[in-house]
N, C-alpha and C positions, 0 to 999 in steps of 0.2 A: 619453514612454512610447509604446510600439507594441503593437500586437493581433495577434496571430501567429498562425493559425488553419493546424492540420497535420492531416494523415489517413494514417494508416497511416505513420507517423513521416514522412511529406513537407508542406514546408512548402509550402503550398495558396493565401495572401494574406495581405500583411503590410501597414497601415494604422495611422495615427495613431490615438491609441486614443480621443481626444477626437471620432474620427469614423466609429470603431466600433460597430455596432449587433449588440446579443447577445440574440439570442432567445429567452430563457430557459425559457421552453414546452418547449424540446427537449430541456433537462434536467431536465424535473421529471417521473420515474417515481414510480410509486405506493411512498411513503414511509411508509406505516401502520405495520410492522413495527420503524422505525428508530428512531420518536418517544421510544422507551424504549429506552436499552442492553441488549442481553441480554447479561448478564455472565453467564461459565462461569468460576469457580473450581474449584480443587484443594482438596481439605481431607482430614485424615491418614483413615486406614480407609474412604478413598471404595472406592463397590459397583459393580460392574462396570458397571450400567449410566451411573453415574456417568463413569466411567475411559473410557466409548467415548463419552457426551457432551464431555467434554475434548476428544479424539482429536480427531474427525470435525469440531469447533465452531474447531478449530486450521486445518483442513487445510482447513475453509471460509474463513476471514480470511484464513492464509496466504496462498492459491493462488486466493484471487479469487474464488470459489463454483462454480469451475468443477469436472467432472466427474471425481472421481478411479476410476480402477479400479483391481481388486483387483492389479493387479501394479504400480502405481505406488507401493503404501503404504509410506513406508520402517517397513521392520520392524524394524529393530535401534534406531531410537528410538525406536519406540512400545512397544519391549519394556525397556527403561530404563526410561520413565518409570513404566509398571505395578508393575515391581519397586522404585518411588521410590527408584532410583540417581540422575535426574535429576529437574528440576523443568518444571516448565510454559515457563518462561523459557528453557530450556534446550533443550526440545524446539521449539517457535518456531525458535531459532536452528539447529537441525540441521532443520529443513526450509526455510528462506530456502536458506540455504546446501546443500541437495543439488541433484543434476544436476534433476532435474523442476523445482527453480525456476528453475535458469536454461534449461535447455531451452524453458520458459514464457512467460518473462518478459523475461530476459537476451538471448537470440542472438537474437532476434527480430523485438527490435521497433527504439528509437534509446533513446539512453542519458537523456536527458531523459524519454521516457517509462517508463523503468526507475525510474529513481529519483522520479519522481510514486508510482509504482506502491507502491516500497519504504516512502514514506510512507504511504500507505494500508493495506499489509499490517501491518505493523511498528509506526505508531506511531497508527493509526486514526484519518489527518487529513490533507489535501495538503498540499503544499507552503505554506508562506507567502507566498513570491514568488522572483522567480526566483535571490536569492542565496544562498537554500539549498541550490537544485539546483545550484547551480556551484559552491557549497563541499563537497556527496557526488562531485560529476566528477570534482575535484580530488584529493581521500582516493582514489578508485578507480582513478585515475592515477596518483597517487603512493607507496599501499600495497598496493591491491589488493582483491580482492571480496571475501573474507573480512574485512577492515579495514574495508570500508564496510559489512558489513551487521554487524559487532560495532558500529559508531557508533549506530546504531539500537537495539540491543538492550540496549548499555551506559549510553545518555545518561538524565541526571538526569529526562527526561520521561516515558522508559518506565519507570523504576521508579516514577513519582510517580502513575503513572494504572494499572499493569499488577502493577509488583510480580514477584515471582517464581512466582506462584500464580495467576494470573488470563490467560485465554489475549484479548489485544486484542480489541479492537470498534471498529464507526465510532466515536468521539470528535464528530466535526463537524455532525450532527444537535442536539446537548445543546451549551447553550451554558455554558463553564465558566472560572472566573477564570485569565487571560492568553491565551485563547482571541485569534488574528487575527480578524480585521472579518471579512476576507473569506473566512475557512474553509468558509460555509458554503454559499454557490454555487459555491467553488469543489468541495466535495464532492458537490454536485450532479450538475456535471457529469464527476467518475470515479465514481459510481454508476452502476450498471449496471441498477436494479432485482433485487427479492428475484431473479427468474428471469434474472439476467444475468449474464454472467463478465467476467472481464477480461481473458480470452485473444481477445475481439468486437472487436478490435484499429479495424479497417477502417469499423464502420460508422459510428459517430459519430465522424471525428477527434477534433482533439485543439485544444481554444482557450486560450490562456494570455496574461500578462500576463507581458511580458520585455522589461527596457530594452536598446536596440540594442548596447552597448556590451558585453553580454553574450553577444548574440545566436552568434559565428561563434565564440566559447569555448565557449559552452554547446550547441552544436548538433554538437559533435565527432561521429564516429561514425554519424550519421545516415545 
């Protein structure tokens, strides 16, 4: 195994990882807030301030906690889900899928850290290692962006933790049956802190665990 340590999607030092030293200090932001999931559900005759805790508690998981303004908000999903034409689940996937996430998240940055990201937003937990990331490269090569972020939305894990009523949270904070080992330094370090985004691209790169054999597949597009 190798230790890959990237910034700003450039790969920075690659090293045997049995001689890898990871400082982990540099991931651990003030976590007070996370020790409990704050779940946001839907439920039938919710009151408006209910309906804009959904919204807003969406568009912070979605979009990383970063700053939306009032001309980013997509209004024609937020105006479905009020009038409950769609569900929670449904509006999730019509904001992964508008241009402000890939504007964000997508043309931005490298497709490995797209798809860290897409597990964090999406299914509130990183990646497991790196052969998950190079089986969503693969779906996004081979069917396309909308293909890859319905695998998120449709697989047996986000209904088993989110349902169609419940808008994601970190998962990797709380430890839960078939949870990975290493979930939860790995979520450490794409935490950002409560006051962090994950459009902060640049400052802290990017450390990951990726067998070499993977490396020049997985690193397409970078």
């Amino acid at each position: 195994m190798m230790n890959i340590k990237r910034k700003g999607g450039r790969i920075l030092n690659i090293m045997p990882l049995e001689e890898a030293v990871v400082d982990d200090a540099r991931y651990m932001p003030n976590i007070s807030s996370k020790t409990e999931p704050q779940i946001v559900q839907w439920r039938p005759n919710a009151s408006e301030s209910e309906l804009q805790a959904i919204i807003w508690a969406s568009y912070k998981q979605v979009f990383g906690n970063i700053h939306i303004l009032e001309s980013d908000r997509q209004v024609i999903p937020e105006s479905l889900l009020r009038n409950g034409a769609i569900s929670v689940k449904e509006f999730i996937r019509a904001l992964a899928k508008s241009d402000l996430y890939k504007d964000r998240f997508f043309h931005c940055t490298s497709n490995d850290r797209f798809t860290e990201l897409n597990f964090k937003h999406l299914l509130g937990r990183p990646p497991a290692n790196q052969s998950e990331i190079v089986e969503h490269l693969n779906l996004y090569q081979s069917e396309g962006y909308n293909a890859d972020i319905d695998s998120y939305i449709e697989s047996d894990e986000y209904d088993r933790f989110f349902g169609n009523d419940i808008v994601p949270y970190l998962r990797s904070f709380q430890y839960y049956l078939g949870q990975y080992g290493g979930d939860y330094t790995r979520m450490m370090r794409l935490y950002g802190g409560d006051a962090g985004s994950d459009t902060n691209l640049n400052q802290k790169g990017q450390m990951r665990l990726a067998s070499p054999k993977n490396l020049l597949r997985a690193g397409r597009g970078i």
